[in-house]
VOFI-927490 format. One record per residue (C-alpha): z, x, y. Coordinates in nm, 2 decimals. Layout:
N
       Z       X       Y
       Z       X       Y
...
//
This chain:
603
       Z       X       Y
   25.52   22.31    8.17
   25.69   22.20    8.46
   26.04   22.12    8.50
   26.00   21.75    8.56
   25.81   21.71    8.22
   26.05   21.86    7.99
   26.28   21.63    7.77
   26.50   21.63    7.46
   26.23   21.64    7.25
   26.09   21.94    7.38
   26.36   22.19    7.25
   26.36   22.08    6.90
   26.39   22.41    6.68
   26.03   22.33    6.58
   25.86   22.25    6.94
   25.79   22.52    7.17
   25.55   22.60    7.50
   25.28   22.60    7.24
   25.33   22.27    7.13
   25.46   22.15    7.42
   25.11   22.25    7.61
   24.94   21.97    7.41
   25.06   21.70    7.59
   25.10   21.84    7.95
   24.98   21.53    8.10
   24.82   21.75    8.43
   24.57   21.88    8.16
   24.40   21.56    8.11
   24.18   21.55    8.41
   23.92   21.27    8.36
   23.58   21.20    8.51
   23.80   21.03    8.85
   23.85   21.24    9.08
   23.47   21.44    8.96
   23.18   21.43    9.23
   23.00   21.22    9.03
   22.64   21.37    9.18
   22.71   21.73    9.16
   22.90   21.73    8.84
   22.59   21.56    8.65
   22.27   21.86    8.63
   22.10   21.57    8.44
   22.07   21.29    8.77
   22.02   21.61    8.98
   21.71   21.67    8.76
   21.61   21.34    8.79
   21.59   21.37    9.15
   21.39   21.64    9.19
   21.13   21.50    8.97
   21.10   21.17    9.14
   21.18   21.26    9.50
   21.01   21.63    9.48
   21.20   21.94    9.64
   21.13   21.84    9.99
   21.26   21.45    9.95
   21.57   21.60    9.75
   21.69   21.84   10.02
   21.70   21.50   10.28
   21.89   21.32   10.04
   22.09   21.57    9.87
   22.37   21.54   10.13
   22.37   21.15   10.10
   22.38   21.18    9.70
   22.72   21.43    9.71
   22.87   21.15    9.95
   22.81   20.89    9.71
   22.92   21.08    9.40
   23.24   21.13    9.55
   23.30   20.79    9.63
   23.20   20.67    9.31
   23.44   20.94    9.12
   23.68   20.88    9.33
   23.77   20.54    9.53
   23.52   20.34    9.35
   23.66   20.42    9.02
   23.98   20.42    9.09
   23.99   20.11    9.24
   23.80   19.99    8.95
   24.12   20.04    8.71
   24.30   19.81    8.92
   24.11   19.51    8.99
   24.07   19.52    8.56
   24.49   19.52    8.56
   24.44   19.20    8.86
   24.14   19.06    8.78
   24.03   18.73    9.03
   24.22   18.40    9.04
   24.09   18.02    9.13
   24.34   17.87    9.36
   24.15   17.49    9.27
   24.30   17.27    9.54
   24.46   17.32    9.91
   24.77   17.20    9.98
   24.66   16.84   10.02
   24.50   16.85    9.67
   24.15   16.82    9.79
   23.94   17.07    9.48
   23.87   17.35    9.71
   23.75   17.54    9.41
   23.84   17.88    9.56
   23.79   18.22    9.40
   24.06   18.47    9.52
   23.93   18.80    9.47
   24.17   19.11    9.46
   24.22   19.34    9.76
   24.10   19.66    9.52
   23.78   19.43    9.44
   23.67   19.38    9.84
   23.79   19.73    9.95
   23.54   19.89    9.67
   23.26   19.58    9.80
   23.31   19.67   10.13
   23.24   20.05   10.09
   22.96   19.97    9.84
   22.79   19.73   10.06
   22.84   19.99   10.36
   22.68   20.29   10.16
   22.44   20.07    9.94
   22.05   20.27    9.93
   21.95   19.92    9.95
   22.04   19.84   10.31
   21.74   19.75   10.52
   21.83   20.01   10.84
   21.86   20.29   10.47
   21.51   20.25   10.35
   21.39   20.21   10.70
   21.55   20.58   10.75
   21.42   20.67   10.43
   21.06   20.65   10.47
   21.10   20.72   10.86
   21.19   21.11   10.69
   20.88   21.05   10.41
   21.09   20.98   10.16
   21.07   20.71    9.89
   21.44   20.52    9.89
   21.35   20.37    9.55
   21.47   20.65    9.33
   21.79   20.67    9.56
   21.84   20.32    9.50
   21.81   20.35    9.13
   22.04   20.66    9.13
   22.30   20.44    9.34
   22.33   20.19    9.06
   22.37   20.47    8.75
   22.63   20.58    8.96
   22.84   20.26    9.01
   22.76   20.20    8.65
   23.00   20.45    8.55
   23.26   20.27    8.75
   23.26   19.91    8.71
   22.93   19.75    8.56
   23.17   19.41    8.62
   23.14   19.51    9.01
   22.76   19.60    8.98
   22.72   19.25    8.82
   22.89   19.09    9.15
   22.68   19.27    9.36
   22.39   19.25    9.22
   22.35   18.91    9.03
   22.03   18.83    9.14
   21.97   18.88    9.51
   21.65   19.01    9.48
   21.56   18.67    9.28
   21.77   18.46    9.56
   21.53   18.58    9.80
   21.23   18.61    9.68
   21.17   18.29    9.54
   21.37   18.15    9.89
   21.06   18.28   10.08
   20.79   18.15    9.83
   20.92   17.75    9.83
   21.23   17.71   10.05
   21.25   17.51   10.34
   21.18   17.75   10.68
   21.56   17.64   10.79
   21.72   17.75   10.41
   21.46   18.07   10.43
   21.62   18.15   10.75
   21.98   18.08   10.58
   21.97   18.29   10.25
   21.77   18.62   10.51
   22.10   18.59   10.70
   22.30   18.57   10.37
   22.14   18.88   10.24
   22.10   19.09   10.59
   22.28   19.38   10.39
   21.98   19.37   10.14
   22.05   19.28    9.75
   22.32   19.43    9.64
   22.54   19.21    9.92
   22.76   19.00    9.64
   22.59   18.70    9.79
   22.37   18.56    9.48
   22.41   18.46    9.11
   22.21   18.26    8.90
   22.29   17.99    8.64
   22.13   17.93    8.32
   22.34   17.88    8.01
   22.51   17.56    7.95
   22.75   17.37    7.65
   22.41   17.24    7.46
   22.28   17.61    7.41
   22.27   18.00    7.55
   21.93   18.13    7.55
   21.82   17.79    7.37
   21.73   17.68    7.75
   21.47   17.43    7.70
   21.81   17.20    7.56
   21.99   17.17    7.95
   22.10   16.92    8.06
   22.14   16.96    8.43
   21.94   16.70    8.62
   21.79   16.69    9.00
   21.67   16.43    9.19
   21.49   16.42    9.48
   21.64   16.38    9.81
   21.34   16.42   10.14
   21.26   16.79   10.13
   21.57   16.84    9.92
   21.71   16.77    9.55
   22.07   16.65    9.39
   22.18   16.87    9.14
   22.41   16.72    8.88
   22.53   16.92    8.56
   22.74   17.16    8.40
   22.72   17.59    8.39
   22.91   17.70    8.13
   22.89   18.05    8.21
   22.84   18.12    8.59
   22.87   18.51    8.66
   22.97   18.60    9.00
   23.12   18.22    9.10
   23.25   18.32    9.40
   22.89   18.43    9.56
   22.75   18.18    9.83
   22.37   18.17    9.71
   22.30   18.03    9.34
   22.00   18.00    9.17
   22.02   17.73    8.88
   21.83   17.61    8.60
   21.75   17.27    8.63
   21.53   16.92    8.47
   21.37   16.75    8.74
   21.46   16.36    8.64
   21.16   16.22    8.45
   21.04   16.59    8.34
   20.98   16.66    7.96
   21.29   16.72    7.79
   21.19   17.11    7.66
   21.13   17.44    7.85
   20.82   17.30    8.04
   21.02   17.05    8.23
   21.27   17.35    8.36
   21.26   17.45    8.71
   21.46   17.68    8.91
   21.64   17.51    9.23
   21.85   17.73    9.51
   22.18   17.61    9.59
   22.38   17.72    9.91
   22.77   17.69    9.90
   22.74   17.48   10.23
   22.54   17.22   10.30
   22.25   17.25   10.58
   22.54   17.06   10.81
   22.78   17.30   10.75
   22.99   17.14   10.47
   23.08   17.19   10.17
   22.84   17.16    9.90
   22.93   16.97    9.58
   23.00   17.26    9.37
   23.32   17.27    9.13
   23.47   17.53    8.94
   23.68   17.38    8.67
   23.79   17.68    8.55
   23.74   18.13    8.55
   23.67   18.25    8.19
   23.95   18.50    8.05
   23.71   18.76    7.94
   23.70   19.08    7.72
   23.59   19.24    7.99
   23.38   19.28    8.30
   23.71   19.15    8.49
   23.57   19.25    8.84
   23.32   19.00    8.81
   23.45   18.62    8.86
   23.29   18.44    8.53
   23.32   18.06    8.54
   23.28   17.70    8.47
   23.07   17.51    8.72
   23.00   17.14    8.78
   22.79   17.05    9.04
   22.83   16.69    9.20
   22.56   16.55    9.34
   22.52   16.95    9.51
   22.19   16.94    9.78
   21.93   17.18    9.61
   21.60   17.32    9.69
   21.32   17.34    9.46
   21.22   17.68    9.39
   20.84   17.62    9.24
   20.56   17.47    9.35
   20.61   17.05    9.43
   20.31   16.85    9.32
   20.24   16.48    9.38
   20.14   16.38    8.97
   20.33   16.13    8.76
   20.62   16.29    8.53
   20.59   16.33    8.16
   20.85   16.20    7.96
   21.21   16.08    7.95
   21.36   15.87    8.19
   21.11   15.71    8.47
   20.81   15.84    8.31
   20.46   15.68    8.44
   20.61   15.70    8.77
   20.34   15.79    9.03
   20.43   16.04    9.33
   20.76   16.18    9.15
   20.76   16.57    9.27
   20.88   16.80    9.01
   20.78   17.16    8.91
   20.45   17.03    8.87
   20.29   17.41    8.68
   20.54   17.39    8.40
   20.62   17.71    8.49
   20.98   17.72    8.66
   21.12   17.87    8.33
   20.84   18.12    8.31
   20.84   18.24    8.66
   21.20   18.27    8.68
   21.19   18.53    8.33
   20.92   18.74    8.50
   21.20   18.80    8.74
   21.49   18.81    8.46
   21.33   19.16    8.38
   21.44   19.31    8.69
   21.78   19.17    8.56
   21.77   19.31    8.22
   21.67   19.67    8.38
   21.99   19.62    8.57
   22.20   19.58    8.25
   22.04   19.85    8.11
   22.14   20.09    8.36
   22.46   19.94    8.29
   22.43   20.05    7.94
   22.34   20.42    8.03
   22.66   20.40    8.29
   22.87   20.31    8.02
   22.73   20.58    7.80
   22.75   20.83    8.04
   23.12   20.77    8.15
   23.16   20.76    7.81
   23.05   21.09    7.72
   23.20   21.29    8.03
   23.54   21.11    7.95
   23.48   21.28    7.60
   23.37   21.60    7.70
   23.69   21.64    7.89
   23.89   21.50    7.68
   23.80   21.75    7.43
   23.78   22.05    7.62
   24.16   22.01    7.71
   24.29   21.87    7.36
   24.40   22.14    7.12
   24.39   22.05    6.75
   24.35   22.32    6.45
   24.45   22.63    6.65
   24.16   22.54    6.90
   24.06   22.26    7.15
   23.82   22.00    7.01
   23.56   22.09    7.18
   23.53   22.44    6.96
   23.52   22.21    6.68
   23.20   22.20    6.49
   23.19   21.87    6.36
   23.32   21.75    6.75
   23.06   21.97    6.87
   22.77   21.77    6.61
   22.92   21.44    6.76
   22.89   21.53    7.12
   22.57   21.67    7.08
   22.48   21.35    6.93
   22.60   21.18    7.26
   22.44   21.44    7.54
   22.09   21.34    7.32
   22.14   21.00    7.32
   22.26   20.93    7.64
   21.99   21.15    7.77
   21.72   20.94    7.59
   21.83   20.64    7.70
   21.85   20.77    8.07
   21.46   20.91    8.04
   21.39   20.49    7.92
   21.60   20.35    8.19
   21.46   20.56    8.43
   21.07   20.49    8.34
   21.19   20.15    8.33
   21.25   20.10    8.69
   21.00   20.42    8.88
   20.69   20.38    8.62
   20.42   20.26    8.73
   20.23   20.06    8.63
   20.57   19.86    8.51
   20.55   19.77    8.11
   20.53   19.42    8.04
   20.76   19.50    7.74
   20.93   19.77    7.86
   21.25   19.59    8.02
   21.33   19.45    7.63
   21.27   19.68    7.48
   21.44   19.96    7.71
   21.80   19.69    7.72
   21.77   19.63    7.35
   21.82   20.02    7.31
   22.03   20.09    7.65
   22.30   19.81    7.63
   22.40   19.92    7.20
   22.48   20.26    7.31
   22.68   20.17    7.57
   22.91   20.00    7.32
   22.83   20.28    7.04
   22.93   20.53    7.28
   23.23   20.34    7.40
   23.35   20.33    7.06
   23.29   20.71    7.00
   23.48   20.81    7.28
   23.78   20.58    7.20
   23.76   20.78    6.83
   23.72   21.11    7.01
   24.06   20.99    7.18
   24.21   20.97    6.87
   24.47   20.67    6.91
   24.47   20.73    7.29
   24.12   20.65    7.33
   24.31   20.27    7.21
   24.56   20.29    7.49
   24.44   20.09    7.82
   24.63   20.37    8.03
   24.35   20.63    7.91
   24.01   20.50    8.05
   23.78   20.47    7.72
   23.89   20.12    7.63
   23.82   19.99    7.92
   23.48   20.10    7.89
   23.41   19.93    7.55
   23.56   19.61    7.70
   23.28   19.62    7.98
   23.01   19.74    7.70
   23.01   19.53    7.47
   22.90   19.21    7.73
   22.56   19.40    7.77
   22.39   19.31    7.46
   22.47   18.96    7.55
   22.38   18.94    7.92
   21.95   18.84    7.96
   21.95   18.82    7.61
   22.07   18.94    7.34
   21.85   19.15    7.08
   21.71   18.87    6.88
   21.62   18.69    7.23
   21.48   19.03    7.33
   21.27   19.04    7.04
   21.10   18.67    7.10
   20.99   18.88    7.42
   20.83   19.16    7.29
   20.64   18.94    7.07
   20.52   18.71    7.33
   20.42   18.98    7.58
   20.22   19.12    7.26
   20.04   18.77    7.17
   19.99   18.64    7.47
   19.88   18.93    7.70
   19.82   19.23    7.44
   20.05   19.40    7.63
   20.17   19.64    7.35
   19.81   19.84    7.44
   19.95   19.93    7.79
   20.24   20.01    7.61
   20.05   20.28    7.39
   19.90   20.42    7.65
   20.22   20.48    7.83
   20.36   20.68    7.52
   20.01   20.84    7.51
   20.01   20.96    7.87
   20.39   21.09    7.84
   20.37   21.28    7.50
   20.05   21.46    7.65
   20.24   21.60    7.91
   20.45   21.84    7.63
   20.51   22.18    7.73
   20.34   22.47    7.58
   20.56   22.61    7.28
   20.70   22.28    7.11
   20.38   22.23    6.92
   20.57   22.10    6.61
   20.82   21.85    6.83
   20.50   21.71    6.99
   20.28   21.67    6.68
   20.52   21.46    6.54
   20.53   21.26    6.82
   20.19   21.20    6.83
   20.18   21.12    6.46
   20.43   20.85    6.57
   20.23   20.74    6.81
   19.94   20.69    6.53
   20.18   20.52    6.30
   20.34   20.28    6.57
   19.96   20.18    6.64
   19.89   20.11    6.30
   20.22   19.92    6.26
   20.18   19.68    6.54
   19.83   19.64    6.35
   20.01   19.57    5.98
   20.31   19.35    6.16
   20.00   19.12    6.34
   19.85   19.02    5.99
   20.21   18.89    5.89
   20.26   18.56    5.80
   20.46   18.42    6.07
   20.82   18.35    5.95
   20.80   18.78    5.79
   20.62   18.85    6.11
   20.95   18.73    6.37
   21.20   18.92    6.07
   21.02   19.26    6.09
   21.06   19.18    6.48
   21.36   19.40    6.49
   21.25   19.76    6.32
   20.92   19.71    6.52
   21.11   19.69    6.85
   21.33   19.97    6.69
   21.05   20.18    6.58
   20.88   20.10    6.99
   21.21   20.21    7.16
   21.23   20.53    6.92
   20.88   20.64    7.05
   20.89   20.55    7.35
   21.18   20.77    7.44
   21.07   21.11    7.25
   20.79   21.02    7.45
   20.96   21.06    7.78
   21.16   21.32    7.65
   20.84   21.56    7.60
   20.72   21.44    7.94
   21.06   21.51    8.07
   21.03   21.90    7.90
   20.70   21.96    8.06
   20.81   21.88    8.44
   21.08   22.10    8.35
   20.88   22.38    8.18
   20.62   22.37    8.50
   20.87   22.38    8.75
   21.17   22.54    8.68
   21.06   22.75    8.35
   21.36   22.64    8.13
   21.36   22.44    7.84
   21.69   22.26    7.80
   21.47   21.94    7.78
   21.25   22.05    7.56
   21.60   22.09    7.30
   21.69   21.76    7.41
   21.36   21.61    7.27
   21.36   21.82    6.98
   21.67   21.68    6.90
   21.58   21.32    6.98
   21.25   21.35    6.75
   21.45   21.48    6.47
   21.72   21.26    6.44
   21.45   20.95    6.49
   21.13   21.02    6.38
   21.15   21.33    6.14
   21.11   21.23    5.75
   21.38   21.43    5.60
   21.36   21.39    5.26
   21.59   21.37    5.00
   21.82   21.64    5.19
   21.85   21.39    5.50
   21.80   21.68    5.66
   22.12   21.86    5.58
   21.95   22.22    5.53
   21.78   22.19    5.84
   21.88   22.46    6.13
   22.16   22.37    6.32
   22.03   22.37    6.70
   22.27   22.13    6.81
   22.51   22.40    6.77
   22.37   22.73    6.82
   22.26   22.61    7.14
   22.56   22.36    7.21
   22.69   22.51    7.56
   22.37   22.53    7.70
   22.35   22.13    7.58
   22.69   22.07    7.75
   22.68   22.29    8.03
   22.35   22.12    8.14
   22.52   21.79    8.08
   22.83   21.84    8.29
   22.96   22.07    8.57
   23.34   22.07    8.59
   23.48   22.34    8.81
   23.82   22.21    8.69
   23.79   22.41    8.35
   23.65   22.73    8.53
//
C-alpha cells in the first residue's frame, strides 16, 4: 500500500498487506474514467450490424470521442450536479415572481459539450449522409451512452423536442414556427422543450385536467396548474389542455405550445411555485407550474363547429380541437418518448452491470475476488443476459422498420424494471458500499426507479397494448416481427430456436384465448400477456442477433446469450426448476464477460 494510506489500524497483530490490500482505495477503479465505446464489444457489435463495415470505419473515430467524454467529463460531472442539484430563485430583488431556475455550473458545462457533440445536430447528419452513412444508429448509440451517465440530464435534453417541433410546423403560426426552428437550431436534444401533462386531479387519468384555454385572435390563454413539469427551466412547452366549452373527458383535450416569451418579447405568464425534492433524476429541474393567463398556440387542427359540453356549450363559431384527437395525436408521439426512457432503462442497466463487474473483479472475499465466485459468477451472468436482451428490444425499438405499433410499451415495460432490478443488484454486489452515495450504485437506483413511472407506468402500458390490439390488430404485425427475427437463427442452435418458435405458436394462441375473455379477466391477464410478448419478443432478437453474428464474424457469443435468455424465460423446467441442467453460464462465463466488457485496467 502506499505510505499515505496506512493508519493505526493497519498494524494490528491480526492485519497485514494481505488484508490491508482489500481496501486499497486505488483498486476500485469504476466505469469513470472507461472509454465508454471501446470498452463495450456489445455497442461495438451493434454498430457494425446497423451501420455495416464501411459506415462503422467513418464513424468509429467519432464513437471513441464520445465514449470518452461520456466515461469521463460527462459522468463525472454527473456526480456533482446530483450533490448540487438546481435551485428557483422566485423573485428579483424588487419581488416581482421572476420564477427563475438556476441550474448548476457542472449541469451547463456537461449541456454545453453534449449539445456541441450531439449526433443529432443538423450540420452532423448532414455530414453523415454526405459520407453514405445513416446518422440514425449514431444517434441512438449517443443516447445509450449518456444513459449511463445521467438519464436526469438526457431527460433535460431531450424532453420532447422532436414533439415541440413537429407539431409547431403542422399548426403553428408561420411567426411561432419561425421561433421554436430558431429555438431548436441545435436539433432535439438542445434542452429547449418539455411537455406538460399530469396535474393535482390525476396522473395518467388525463381526461380529469383541469387546465383551460381560451381563444385569443390566432392565439389561446392558458390557465391551470402542472403538477409535475420535467425540465422547467426549458423555453418551449407543450401542454395538455381543455379548450373552454370542450367535453369534460379525453376527447375535449388538445395539445397547445407555449413559448417562455411572448411574441412581443415579454415574459409569458408562466409560474413556478415550486422545484420537486426528488429521489432522484436531480439534473433535471422537476416542478410545479401555474400558468396565468400564458399566450398559447393550438397545436391540432381549429374548426369553426359549436362546442360540446360544459361551459358555453351551443355556442356557434367557438374553435377548439375540433377531431377530438389532441390527446390521441399527441400519444402517437409519446412513443418516441417511452423509447427514450427505455434506453434510459438499458443505460441504467448497463452502468449497472460494468460498475459490478468491476467491482468484483477487484474485491477479494473467501481467499478469491468475487468475481471467481460461482454463485457471483451465476448473478452476473444473469445481468450480461439481461441487459443484453433488453439492449437487442431497445435497439429494434428505435432502427426496426416497419416500427411496432406496440413495441414502445411493451419494450419500456421490460427496459425501465431492469434498470431498477439491476440497480438494486449492483448495490447488493457492493455489499453495504453499494448503500453509500460516495460509491456510484445508489445513485443509479435513485435515477431508475423514476422510469417505470415516466410515459406510464406498467398498468398504463398495458391499457396500450390492448388498444393497439383492438383497435388496429396490431399484435399480427407484431407476430410477424418475432416470426421474421427467430427465422434468422444460426445453423447449430436447432434446440434454442425450436423453442422459440414453439413460443411463437403459443403467444399466437394466447392472444387468441386472452380475446375471448370477458372483459374485466381480459384487462387482469393484461400483465402476463405483455410479459409473455416482451419474453418472445426478445429471444427473438436474440436468435436474429446470433445469426448476423454467425454470418459475419463466425462466432457464437450471441448465440450463448440467447440460449441463456430462452432458458431462463421460456424453457418448462419441471419440477427440478431446472437445477440439473448444464451450467453454461459458467463453463463459458469469461467468454460472457470478456465479450461484455474490455478493461485494460485489470490486464
Amino acid at each position: 500500500m502506499a505510505s499515505y494510506l496506512i493508519e493505526p489500524v493497519d498494524r494490528l497483530p491480526f492485519g497485514g498487506p494481505e488484508k490491508a490490500r482489500r481496501y486499497a482505495t486505488e483498486r476500485y477503479q469504476g466505469a469513470v474514467g472507461l472509454n465508454w465505446y471501446t470498452s463495450d464489444p456489445t455497442l461495438r457489435f451493434l454498430m457494425r450490424q446497423h451501420l455495416g463495415a464501411e459506415g462503422l470505419a467513418w464513424a468509429e473515430p467519432r464513437l471513441t470521442e464520445l465514449g470518452g467524454l461520456m466515461g469521463g467529463a460527462i459522468a463525472e460531472r454527473a456526480e456533482e450536479t446530483d450533490r448540487n442539484p438546481p435551485r428557483l430563485e422566485k423573485y428579483d430583488r424588487w419581488g416581482r415572481d421572476i420564477s427563475q431556475v438556476v441550474m448548476p455550473p457542472s449541469f451547463e458545462a456537461a449541456r454545453r459539450d453534449l449539445v456541441a457533440t450531439s449526433f443529432t445536430r443538423p450540420d452532423f447528419i448532414a455530414e453523415a449522409r454526405a459520407a453514405g452513412v445513416d446518422p440514425a444508429p449514431m444517434g441512438v448509440a449517443w443516447s445509450y451512452l449518456l444513459d449511463q451517465a445521467d438519464i436526469g440530464m438526457a431527460c433535460a435534453l431531450g424532453t420532447g423536442g422532436d414533439m415541440v417541433v413537429g407539431l409547431s410546423e403542422l399548426f403553428a403560426p408561420e411567426d411561432v414556427k419561425a421561433r421554436v426552428r430558431e429555438l431548436f437550431a441545435a436539433g432535439e436534444f438542445s434542452g429547449e422543450a418539455a411537455q406538460m401533462l399530469t396535474e393535482r386531479s390525476g396522473g395518467s387519468d388525463l381526461g380529469a385536467l383541469e387546465a383551460t384555454a381560451t381563444q385569443d385572435g390566432d392565439a389561446w390563454r392558458l390557465n391551470g396548474f402542472k403538477w409535475f413539469a420535467s425540465n422547467a427551466n426549458g423555453s418551449a412547452y407543450v401542454v395538455l389542455g381543455k379548450p373552454e366549452g370542450a367535453v369534460d373527458g379525453v376527447r375535449g383535450i388538445a395539445p397547445f405550445l407555449v413559448l417562455r416569451e411572448r411574441r412581443d418579447g415579454s415574459r409569458n405568464g408562466i409560474r413556478i411555485r415550486r422545484l420537486k425534492d426528488k429521489l432522484g433524476t436531480r439534473s433535471v429541474a422537476s416542478a410545479e407550474i401555474e400558468f396565468t393567463d400564458a399566450e398559447a398556440f393550438l397545436l391540432a387542427p381549429a374548426t369553426s363547429a359549436p362546442t360540446v359540453g360544459g361551459p358555453g356549450a351551443g355556442q356557434a363559431g367557438a374553435v377548439q380541437a375540433g377531431d377530438g384527437r389532441g390527446l390521441a395525436r399527441m400519444m402517437e408521439l409519446t412513443n418516441g418518448a417511452r423509447l427514450g426512457i427505455s434506453m434510459m432503462g438499458v443505460g441504467c442497466a448497463r452502468r449497472s452491470l460494468v460498475e459490478s463487474l468491476c467491482y468484483t473483479r477487484a474485491r477479494e472475499a473467501f481467499g478469491a475476488p468475487l468475481y471467481e465466485q460461482p454463485l457471483m459468477r451465476r448473478k452476473l451472468a444473469e445481468l450480461i443476459v439481461e441487459t443484453e436482451a433488453a439492449q437487442a428490444l431497445v435497439f429494434d425499438g428505435y432502427l426496426g422498420r416497419p416500427r411496432l405499433r406496440i413495441g414502445a410499451a411493451l419494450i419500456k415495460m421490460r427496459a425501465a424494471r431492469l434498470g431498477v432490478t439491476a440497480a438494486s443488484d449492483a448495490i447488493e454486489i457492493h455489499g453495504g458500499n453499494g448503500y453509500i452515495e460516495q460509491w456510484p450504485v445508489a445513485r443509479i437506483l435513485r435515477d431508475a426507479q423514476v422510469n417505470p413511472i415516466w410515459e406510464g407506468g406498467d398498468n398504463i402500458l398495458c391499457l396500450d397494448v390492448r388498444r393497439g390490439m383492438e383497435r388496429e390488430q396490431a399484435h399480427l404485425p407484431f407476430l410477424e416481427r418475432l416470426e421474421e427475427a427467430a427465422g434468422r437463427a444460426p445453423e447449430g442452435d436447432g434446440a434454442t430456436a425450436d423453442l422459440v418458435q414453439r413460443r411463437i405458436d403459443d403467444l399466437r394462441k394466447a392472444i387468441g384465448r386472452w380475446q375471448g375473455l370477458d372483459r374485466t379477466t381480459a384487462e387482469a391477464r393484461l400483465y402476463p400477456l405483455a410479459r409473455y410478448m416482451a419474453d418472445v419478443y426478445a429471444a427473438s432478437l436474440l436468435l436474429e442477433q446470433a445469426g448476423w453474428e454467425r454470418s459475419e464474424t463466425g462466432t457464437d457469443r450471441k448465440a450463448l446469450v440467447a440460449r441463456l435468455y430462452a432458458d431462463a424465460h421460456l424453457a418448462d423446467h419441471g419440477a427440478m426448476r431446472g437445477i440439473d441442467t448444464p451450467a453454461e453460464d459458467l463453463d463459458r462465463f469469461k467468454e460472457l464477460a470478456d465479450g461484455s466488457l474490455t478493461d485494460s485496467r485489470t490486464g
